[in-house]
DSSP file (Angstrom, degrees, kcal/mol; ACC not computed):
  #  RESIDUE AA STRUCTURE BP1 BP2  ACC     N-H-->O    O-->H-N    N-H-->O    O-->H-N    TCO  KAPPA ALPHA  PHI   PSI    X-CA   Y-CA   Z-CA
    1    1 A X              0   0    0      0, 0.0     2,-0.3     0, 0.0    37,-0.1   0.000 360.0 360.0 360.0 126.6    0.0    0.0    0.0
    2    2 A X        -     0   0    0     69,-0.2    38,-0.1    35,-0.2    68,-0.0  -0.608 360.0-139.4 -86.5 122.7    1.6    3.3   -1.2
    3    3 A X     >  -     0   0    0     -2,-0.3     4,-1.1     1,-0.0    -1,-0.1   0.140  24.1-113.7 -31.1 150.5    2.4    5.9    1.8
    4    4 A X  H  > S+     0   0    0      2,-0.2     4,-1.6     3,-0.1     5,-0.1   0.745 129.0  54.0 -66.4 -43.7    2.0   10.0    2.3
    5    5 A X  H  > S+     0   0    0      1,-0.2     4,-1.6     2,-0.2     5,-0.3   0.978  99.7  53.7 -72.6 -49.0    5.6    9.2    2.5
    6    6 A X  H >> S+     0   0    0      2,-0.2     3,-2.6     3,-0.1     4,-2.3   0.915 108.8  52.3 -27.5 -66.8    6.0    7.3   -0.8
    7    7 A X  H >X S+     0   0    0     -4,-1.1     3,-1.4     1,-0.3     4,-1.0   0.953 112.2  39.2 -73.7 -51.5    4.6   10.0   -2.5
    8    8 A X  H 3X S+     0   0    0     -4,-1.6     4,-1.4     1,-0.3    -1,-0.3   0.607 107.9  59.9 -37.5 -10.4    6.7   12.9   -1.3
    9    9 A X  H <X S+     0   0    0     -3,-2.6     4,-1.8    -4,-1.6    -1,-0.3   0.895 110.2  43.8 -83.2 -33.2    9.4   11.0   -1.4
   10   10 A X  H X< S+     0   0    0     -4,-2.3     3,-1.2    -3,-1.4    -2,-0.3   0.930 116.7  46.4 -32.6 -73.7    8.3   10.9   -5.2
   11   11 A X  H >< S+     0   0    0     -4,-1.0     3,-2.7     1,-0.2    13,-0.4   0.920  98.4  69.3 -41.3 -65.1    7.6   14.6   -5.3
   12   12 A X  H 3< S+     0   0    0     -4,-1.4    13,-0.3     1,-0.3    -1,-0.2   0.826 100.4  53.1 -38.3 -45.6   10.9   15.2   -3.5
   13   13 A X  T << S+     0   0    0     -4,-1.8     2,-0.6    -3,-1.2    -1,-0.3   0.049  78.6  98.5-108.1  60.7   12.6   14.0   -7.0
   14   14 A X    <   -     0   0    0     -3,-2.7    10,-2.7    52,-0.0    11,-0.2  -0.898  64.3-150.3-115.4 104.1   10.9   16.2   -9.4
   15   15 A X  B     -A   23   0A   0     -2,-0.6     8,-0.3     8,-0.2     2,-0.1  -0.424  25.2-108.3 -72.6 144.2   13.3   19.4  -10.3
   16   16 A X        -     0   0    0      6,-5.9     6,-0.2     1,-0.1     5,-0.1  -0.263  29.4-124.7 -47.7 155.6   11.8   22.7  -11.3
   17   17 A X  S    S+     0   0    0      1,-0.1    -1,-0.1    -2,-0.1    -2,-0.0   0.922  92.7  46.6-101.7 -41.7   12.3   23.1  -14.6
   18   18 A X  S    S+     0   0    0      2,-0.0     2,-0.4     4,-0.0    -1,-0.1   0.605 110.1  44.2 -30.3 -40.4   14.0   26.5  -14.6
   19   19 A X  S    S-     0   0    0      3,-0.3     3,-0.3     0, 0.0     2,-0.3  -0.874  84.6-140.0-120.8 178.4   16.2   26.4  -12.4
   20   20 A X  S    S+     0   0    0     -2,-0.4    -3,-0.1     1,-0.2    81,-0.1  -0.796  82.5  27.3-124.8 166.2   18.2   23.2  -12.4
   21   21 A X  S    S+     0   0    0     -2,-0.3     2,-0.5    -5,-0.1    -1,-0.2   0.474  96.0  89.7  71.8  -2.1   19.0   21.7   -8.9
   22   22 A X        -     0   0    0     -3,-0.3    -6,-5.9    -6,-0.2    -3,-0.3  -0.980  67.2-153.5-153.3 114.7   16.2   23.0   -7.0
   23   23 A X  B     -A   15   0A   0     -2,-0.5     4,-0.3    -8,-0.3    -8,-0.2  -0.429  35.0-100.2-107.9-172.1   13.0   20.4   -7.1
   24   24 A X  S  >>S+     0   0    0    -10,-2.7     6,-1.6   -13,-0.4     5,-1.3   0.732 121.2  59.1 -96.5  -4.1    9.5   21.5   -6.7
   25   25 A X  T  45S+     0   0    0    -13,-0.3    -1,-0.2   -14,-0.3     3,-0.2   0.801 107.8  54.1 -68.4 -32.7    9.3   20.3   -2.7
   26   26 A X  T  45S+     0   0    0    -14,-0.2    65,-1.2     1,-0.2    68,-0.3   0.533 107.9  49.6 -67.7  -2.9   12.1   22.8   -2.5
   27   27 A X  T  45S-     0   0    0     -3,-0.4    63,-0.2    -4,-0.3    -1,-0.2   0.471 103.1-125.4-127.8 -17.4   10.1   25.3   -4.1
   28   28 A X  T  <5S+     0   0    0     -4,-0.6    19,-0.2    -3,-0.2    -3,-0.1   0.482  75.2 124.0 100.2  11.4    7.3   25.1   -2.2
   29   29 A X      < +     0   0    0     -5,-1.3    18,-2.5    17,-0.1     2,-1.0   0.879  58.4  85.9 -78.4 -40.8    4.8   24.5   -5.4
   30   30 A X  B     +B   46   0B   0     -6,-1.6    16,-0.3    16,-0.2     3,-0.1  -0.392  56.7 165.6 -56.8  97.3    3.7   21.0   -3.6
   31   31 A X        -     0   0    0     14,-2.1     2,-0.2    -2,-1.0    15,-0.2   0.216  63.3  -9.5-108.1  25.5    0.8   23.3   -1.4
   32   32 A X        -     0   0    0     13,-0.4    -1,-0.3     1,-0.0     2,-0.1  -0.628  53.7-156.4 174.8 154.5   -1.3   19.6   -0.1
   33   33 A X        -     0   0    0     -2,-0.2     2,-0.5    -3,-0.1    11,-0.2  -0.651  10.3-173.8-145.3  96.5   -1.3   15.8   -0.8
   34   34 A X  E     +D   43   0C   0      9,-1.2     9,-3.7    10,-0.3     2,-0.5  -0.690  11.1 178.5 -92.4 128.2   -4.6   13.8   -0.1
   35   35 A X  E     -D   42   0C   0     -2,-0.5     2,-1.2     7,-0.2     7,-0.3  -0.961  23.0-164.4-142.4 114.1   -4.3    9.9   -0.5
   36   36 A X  E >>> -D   41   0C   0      5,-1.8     4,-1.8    -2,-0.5     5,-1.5  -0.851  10.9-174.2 -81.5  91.0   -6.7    7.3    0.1
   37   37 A X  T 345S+     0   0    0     -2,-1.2   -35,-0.2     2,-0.2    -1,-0.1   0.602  79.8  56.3 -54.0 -12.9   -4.6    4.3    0.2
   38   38 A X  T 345S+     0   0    0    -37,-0.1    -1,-0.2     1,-0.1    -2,-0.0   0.329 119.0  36.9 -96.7 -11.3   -7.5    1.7    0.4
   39   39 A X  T <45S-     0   0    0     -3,-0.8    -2,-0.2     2,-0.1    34,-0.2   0.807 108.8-126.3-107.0 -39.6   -8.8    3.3   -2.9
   40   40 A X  T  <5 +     0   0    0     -4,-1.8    34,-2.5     1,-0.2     2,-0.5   0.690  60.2 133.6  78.2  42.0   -5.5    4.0   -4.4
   41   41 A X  E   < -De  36  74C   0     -5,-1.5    -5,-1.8    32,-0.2     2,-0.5  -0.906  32.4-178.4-109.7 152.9   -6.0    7.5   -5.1
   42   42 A X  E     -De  35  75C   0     32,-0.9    34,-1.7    -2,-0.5     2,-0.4  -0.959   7.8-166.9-151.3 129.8   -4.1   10.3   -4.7
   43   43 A X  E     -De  34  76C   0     -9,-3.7    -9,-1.2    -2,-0.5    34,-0.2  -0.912  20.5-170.5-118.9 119.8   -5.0   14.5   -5.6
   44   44 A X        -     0   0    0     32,-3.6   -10,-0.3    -2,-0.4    -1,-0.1   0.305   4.0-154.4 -90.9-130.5   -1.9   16.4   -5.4
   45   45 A X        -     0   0    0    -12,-0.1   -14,-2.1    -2,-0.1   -13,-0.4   0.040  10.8-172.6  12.8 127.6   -2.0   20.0   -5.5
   46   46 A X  B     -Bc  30  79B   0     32,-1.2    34,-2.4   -16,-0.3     2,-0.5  -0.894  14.8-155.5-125.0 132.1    0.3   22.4   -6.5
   47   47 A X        -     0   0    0    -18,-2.5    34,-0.1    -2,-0.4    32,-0.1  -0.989  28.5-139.3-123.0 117.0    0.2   26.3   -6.3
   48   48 A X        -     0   0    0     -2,-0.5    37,-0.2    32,-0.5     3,-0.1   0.099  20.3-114.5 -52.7 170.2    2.7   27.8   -9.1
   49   49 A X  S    S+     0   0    0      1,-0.3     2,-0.2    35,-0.1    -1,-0.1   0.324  99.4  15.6 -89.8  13.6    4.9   30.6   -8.4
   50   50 A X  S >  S-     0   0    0      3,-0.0     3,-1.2    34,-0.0    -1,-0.3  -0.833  82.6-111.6-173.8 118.0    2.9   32.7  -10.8
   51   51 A X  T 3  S+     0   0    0      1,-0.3    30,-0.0    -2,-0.2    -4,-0.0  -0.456 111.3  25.6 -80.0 138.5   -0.3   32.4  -12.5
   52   52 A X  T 3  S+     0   0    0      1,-0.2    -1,-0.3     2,-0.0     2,-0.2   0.803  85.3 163.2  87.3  23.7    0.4   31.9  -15.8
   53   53 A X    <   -     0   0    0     -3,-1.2     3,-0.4     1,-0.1    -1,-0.2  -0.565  36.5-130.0 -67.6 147.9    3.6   30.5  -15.2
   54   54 A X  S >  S+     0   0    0      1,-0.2     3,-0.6    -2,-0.2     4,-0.2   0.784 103.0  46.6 -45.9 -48.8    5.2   28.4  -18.4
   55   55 A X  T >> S+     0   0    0      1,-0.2     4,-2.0     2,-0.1     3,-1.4   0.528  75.3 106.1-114.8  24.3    6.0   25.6  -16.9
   56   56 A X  H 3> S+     0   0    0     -3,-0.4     4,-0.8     1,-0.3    -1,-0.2   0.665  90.1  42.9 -20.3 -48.5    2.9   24.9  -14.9
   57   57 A X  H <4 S+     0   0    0     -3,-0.6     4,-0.4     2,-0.2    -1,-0.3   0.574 104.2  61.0 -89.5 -17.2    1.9   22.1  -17.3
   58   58 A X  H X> S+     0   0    0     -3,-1.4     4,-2.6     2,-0.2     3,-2.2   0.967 108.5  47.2 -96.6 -66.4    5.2   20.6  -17.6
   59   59 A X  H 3X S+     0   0    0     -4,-2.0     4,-1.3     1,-0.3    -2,-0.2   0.683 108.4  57.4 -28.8 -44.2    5.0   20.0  -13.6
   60   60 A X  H 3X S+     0   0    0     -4,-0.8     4,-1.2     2,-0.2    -1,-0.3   0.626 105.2  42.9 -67.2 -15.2    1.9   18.7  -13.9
   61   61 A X  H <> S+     0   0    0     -3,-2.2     4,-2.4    -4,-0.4    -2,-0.3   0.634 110.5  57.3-119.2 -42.8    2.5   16.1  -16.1
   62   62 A X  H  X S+     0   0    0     -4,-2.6     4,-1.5     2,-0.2    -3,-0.2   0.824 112.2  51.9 -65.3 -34.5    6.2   15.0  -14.1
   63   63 A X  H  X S+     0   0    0     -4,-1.3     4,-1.9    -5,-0.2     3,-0.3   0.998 109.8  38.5 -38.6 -85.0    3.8   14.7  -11.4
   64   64 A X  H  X S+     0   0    0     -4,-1.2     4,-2.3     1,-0.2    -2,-0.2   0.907 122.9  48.2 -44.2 -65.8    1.2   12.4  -13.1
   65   65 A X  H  X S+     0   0    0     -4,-2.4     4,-1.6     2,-0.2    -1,-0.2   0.888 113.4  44.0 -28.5 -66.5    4.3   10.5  -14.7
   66   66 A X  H >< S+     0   0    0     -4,-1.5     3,-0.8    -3,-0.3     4,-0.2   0.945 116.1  48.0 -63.3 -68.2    6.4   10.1  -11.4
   67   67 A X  H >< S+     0   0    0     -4,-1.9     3,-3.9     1,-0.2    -1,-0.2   0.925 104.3  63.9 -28.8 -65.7    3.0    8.9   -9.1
   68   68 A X  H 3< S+     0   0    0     -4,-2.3     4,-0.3     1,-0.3    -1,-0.2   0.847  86.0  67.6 -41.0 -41.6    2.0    6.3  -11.9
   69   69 A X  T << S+     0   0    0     -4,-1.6    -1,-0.3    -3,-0.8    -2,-0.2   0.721  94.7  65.9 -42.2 -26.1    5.0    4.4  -11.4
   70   70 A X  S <  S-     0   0    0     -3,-3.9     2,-1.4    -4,-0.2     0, 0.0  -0.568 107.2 -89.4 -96.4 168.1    3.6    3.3   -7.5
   71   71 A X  S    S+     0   0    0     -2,-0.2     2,-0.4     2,-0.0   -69,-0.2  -0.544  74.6 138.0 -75.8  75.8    0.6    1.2   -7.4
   72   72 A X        -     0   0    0     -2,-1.4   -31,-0.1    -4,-0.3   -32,-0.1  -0.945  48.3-145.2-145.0 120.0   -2.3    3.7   -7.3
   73   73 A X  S    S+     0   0    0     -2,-0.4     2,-0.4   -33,-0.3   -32,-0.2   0.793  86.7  19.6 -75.3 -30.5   -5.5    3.2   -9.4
   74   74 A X  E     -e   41   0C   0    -34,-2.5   -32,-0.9     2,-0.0     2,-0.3  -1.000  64.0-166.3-150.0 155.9   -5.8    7.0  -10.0
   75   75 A X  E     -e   42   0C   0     -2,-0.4     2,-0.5   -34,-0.2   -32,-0.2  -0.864  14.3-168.6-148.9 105.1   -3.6   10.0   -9.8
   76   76 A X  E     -e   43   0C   0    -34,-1.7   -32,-3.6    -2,-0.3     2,-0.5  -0.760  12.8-163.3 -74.1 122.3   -4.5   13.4   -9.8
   77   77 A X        -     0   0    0     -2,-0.5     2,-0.5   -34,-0.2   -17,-0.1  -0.853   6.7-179.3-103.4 143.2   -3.4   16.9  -10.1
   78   78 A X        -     0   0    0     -2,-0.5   -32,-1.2     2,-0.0     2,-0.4  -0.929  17.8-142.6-134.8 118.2   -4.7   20.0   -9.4
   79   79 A X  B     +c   46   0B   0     -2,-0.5     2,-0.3   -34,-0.2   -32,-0.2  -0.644  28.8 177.1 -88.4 123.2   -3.5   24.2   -9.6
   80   80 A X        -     0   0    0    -34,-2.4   -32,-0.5    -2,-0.4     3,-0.0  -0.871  29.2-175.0-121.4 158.8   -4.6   26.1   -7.0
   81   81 A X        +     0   0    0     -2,-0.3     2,-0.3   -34,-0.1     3,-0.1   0.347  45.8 119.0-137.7  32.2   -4.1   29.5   -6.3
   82   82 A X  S    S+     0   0    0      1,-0.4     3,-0.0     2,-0.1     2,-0.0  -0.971  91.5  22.3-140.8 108.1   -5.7   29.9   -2.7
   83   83 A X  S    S-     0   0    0     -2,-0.3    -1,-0.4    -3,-0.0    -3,-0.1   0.630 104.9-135.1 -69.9 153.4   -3.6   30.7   -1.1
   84   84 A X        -     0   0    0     -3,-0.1     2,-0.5     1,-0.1    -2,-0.1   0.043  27.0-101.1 -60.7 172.6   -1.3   32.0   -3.6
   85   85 A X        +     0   0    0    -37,-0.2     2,-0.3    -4,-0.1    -1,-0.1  -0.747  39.1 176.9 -91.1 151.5    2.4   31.1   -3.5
   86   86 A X    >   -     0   0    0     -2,-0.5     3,-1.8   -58,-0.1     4,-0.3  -0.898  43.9-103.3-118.7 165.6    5.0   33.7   -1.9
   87   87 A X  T 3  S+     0   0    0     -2,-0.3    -2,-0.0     1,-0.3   -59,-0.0   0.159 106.3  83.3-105.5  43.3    8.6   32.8   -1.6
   88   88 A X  T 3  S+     0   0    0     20,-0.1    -1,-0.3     1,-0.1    20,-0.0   0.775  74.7  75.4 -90.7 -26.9    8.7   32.1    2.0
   89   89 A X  S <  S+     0   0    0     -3,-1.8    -2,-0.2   -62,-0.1   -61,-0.1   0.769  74.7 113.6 -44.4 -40.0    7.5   28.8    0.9
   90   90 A X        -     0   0    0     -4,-0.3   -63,-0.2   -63,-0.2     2,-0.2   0.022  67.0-133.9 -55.6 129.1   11.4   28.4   -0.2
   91   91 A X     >  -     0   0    0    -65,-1.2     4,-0.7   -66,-0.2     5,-0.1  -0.614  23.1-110.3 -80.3 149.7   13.1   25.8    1.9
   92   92 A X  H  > S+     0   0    0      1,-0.3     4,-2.3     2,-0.2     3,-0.5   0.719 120.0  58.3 -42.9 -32.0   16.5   26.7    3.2
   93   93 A X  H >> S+     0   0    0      1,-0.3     4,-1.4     2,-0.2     3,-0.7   0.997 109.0  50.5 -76.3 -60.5   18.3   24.0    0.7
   94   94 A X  H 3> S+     0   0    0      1,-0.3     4,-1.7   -68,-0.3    -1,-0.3   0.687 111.6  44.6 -80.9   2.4   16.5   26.0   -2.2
   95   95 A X  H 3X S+     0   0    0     -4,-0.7     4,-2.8    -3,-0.5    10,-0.3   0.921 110.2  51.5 -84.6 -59.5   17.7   29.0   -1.0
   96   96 A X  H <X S+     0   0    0     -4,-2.3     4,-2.4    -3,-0.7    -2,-0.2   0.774 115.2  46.1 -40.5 -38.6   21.3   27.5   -0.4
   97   97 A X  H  X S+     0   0    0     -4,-1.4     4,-2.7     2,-0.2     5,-0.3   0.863 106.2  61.7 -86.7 -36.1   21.1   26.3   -4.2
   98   98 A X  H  X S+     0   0    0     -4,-1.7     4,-1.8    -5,-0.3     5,-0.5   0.966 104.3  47.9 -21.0 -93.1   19.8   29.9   -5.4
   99   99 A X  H  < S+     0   0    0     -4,-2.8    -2,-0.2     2,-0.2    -1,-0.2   0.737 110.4  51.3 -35.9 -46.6   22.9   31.3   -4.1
  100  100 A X  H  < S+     0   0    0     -4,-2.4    -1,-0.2     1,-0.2    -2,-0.2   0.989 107.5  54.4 -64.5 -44.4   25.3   28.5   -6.1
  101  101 A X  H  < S-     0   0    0     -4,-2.7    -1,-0.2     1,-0.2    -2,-0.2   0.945 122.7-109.3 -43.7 -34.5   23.6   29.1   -9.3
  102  102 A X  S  < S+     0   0    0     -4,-1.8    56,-1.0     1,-0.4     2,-0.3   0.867  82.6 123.4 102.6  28.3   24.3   32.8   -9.1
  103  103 A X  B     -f  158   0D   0     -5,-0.5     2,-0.8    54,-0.2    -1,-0.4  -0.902  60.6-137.0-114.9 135.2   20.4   33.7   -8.4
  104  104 A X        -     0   0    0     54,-0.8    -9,-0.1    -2,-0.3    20,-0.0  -0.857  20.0-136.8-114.6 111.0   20.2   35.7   -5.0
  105  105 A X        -     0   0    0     -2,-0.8     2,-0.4   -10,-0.3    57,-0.1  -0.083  25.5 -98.5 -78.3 168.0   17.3   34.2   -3.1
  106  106 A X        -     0   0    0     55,-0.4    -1,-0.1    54,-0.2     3,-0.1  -0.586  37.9 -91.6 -97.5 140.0   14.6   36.8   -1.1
  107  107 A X        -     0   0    0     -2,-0.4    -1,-0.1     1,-0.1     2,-0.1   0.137  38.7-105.3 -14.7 124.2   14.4   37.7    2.2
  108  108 A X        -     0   0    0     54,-0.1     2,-0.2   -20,-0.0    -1,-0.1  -0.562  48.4-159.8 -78.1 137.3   12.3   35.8    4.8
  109  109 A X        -     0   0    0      2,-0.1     2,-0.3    -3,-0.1     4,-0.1  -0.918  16.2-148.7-129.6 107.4    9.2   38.1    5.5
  110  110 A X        +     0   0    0     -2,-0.2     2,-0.1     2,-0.1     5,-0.0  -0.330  63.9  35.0-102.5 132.6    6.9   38.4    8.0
  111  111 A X  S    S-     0   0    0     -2,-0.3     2,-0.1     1,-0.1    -2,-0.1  -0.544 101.1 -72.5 124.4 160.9    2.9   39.6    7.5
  112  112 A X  S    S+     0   0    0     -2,-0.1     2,-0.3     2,-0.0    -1,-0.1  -0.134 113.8  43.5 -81.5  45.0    0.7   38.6    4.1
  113  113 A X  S    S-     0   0    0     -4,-0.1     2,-0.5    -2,-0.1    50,-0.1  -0.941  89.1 -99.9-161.6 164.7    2.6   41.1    1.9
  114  114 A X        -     0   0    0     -2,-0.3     2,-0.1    49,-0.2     5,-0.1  -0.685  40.7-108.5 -91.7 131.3    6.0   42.2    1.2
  115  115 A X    >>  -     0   0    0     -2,-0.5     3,-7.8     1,-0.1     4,-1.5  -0.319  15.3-128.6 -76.1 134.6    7.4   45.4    2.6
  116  116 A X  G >4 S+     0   0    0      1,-0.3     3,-0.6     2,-0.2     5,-0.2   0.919 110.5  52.7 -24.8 -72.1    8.0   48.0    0.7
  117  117 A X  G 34 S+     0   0    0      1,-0.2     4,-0.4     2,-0.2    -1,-0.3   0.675 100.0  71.5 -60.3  -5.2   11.9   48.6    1.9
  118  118 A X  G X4 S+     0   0    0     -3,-7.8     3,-1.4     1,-0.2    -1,-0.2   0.935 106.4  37.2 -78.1 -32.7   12.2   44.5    0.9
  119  119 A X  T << S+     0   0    0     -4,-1.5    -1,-0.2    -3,-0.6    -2,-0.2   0.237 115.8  49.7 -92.7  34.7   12.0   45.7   -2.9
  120  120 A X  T 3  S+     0   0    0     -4,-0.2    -1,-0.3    -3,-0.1    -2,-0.1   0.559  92.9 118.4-139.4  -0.5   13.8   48.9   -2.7
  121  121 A X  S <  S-     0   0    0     -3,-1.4    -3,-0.0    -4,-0.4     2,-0.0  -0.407  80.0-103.4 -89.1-179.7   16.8   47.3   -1.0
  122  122 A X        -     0   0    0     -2,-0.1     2,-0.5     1,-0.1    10,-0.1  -0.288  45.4-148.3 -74.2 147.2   20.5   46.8   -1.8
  123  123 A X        -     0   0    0      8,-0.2    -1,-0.1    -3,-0.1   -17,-0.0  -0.979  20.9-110.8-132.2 137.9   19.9   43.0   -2.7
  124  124 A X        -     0   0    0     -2,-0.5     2,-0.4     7,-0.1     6,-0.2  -0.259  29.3-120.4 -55.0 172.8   23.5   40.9   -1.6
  125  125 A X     >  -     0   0    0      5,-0.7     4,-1.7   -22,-0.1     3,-0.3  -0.984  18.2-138.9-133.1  99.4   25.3   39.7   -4.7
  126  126 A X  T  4 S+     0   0    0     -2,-0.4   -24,-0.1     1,-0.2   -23,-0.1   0.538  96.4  59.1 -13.5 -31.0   25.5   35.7   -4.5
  127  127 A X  T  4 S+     0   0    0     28,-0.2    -1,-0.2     3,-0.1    30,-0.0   0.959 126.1   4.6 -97.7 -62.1   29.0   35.6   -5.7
  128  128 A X  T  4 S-     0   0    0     -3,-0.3    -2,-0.2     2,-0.2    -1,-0.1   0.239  90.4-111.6-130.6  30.4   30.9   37.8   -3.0
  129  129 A X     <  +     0   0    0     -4,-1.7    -3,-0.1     1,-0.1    -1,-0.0   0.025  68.1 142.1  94.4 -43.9   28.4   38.9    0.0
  130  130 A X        -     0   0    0     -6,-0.2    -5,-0.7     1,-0.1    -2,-0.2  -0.247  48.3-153.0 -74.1 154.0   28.4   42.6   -1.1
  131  131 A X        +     0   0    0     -7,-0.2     2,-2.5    -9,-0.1    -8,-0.2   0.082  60.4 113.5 -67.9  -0.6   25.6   45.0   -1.0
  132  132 A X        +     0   0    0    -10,-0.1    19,-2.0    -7,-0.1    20,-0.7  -0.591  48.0 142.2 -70.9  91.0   26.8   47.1   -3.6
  133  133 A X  E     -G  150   0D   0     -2,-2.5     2,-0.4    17,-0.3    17,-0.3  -0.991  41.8-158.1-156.3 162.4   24.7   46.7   -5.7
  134  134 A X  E     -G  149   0D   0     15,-1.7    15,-0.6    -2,-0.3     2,-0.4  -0.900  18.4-131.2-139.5 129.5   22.8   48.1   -8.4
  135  135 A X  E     +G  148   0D   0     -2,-0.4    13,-0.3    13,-0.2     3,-0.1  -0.465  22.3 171.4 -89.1 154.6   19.4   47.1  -10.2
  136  136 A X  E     +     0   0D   0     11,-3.3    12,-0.2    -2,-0.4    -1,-0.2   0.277  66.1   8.1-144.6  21.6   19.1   47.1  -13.9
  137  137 A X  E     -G  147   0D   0     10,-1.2    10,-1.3     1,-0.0    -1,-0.2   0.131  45.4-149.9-175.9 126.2   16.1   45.7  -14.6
  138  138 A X  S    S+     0   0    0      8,-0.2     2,-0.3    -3,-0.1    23,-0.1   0.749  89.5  65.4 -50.4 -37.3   13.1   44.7  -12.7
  139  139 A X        +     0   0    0      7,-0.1     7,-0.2     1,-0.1     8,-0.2  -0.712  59.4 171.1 -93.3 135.5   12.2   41.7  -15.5
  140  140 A X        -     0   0    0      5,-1.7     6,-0.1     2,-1.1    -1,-0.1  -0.013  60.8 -62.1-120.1-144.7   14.7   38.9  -15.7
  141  141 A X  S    S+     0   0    0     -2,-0.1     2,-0.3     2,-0.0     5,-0.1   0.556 121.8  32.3-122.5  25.6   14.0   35.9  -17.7
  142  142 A X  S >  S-     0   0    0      3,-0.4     3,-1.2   -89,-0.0    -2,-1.1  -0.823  95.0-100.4-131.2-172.6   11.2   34.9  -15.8
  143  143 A X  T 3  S+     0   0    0     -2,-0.3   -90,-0.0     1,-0.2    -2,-0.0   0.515 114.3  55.8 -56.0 -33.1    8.6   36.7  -14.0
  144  144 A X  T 3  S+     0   0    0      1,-0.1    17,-2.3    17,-0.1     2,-0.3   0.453  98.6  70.1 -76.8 -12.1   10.5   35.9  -10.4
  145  145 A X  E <   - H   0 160D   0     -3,-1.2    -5,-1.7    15,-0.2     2,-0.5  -0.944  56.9-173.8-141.7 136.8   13.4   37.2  -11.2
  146  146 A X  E     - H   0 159D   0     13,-1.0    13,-1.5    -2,-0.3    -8,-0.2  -0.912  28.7-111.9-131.7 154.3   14.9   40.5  -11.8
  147  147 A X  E     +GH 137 158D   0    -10,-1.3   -11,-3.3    -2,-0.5   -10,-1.2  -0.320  38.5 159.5 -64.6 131.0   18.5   41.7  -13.0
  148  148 A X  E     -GH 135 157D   0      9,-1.8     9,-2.1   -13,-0.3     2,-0.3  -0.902  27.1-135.2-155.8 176.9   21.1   43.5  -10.8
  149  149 A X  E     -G  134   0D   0    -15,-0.6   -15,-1.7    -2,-0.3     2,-0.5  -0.995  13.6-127.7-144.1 147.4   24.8   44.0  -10.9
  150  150 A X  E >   -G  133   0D   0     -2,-0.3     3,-0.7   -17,-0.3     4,-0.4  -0.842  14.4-164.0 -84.8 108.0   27.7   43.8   -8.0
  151  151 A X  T 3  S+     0   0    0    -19,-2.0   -18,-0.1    -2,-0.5    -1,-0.1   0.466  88.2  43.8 -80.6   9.4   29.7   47.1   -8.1
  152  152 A X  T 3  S+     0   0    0    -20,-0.7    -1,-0.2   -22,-0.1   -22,-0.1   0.346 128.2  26.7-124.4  31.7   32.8   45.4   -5.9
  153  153 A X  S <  S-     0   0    0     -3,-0.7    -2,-0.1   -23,-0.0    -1,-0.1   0.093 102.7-137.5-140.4   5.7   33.0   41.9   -7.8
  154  154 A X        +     0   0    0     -4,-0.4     2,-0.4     1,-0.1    -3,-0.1   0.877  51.6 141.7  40.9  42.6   31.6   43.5  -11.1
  155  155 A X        -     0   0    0     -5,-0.2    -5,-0.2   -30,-0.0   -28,-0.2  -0.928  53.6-126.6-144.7 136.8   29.5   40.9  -11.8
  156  156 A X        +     0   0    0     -2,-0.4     2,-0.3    -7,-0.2    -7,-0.2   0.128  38.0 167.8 -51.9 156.7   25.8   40.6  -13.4
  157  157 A X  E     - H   0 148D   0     -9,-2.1    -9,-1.8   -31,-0.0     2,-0.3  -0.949  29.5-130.9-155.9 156.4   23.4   38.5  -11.2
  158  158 A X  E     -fH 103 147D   0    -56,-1.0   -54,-0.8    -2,-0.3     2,-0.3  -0.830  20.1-150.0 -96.6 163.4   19.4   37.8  -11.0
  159  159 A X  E     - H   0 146D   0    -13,-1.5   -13,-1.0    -2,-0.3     2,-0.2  -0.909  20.5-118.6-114.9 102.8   17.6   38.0   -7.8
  160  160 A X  E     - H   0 145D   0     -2,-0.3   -54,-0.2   -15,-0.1   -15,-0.2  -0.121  39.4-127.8 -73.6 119.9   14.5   35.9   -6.9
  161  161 A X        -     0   0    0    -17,-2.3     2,-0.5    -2,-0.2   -55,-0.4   0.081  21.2-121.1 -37.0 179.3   11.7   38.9   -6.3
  162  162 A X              0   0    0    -57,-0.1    -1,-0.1     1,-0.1   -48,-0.1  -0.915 360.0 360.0 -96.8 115.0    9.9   38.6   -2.9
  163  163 A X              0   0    0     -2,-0.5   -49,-0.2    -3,-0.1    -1,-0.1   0.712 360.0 360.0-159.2 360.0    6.7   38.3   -3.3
């Protein structure tokens, strides 16, 4: 009889598709998992980090793939967006893998919105700590992420927004 743990452990080894390293328990996109084991079903749900995200379907479908593999008569997915995602949801490892990639992950935030002073601040630069740093342009190359530059290692980075 397939577990709560089975499937998460399932879940565990599904990467985001964007960023490479960083799987979608790490990302905080797994928002509930309800499993009848005596029926053999299981509804996942998953909250996106952006409605309208790209690779929303792609995820869904590495879901449905990865689950089929256990013995389970039906496997379901579902996009929710109540409550929506915000990137506290990031676990400390995706944060930790942010930073090797060269993406500089956002600030833990407390309250349901993000403070003003998180998006107007000096954002660290992954590569060498400093807060010199300068933005150059709120859109990155997705929707999470915006473009900045180091002025004491001189070197380009993204930052994943707060939101």
């Amino acid at each position: 009889m397939v577990t709560r743990e089975d499937i998460w452990r399932e879940l565990s080894t599904i990467h985001d598709p964007e960023i490479p390293g960083l799987t979608i328990t790490d990302m905080g996109i797994v928002a509930d998992v309800q499993l009848e084991p005596e029926a053999g079903r299981v509804l996942v749900r998953i909250t996106p980090t952006f409605v309208g995200c790209p690779a929303t379907a792609l995820i869904c479908s590495e879901i449905e793939q990865r689950l089929r593999r256990l013995p389970l008569q039906q496997v379901q997915v579902e996009v929710t967006y109540e409550p929506p995602w915000n990137s506290n949801r990031l676990s400390e490892r995706a944060r930790e893998v942010l930073r090797r990639f060269g993406i500089t992950p956002p600030p833990v935030y407390e309250g349901p919105e993000v403070p003003l002073q998180l998006l107007e601040a000096n954002v660290p630069c992954p590569y060498c700590g400093s807060t010199e740093t300068t933005l150059r342009s709120p859109f990155g190359p997705t929707l999470c992420r915006a473009l900045y530059f180091c002025n004491a290692c001189r070197q380009a980075f993204e930052h994943f927004k707060p939101v």
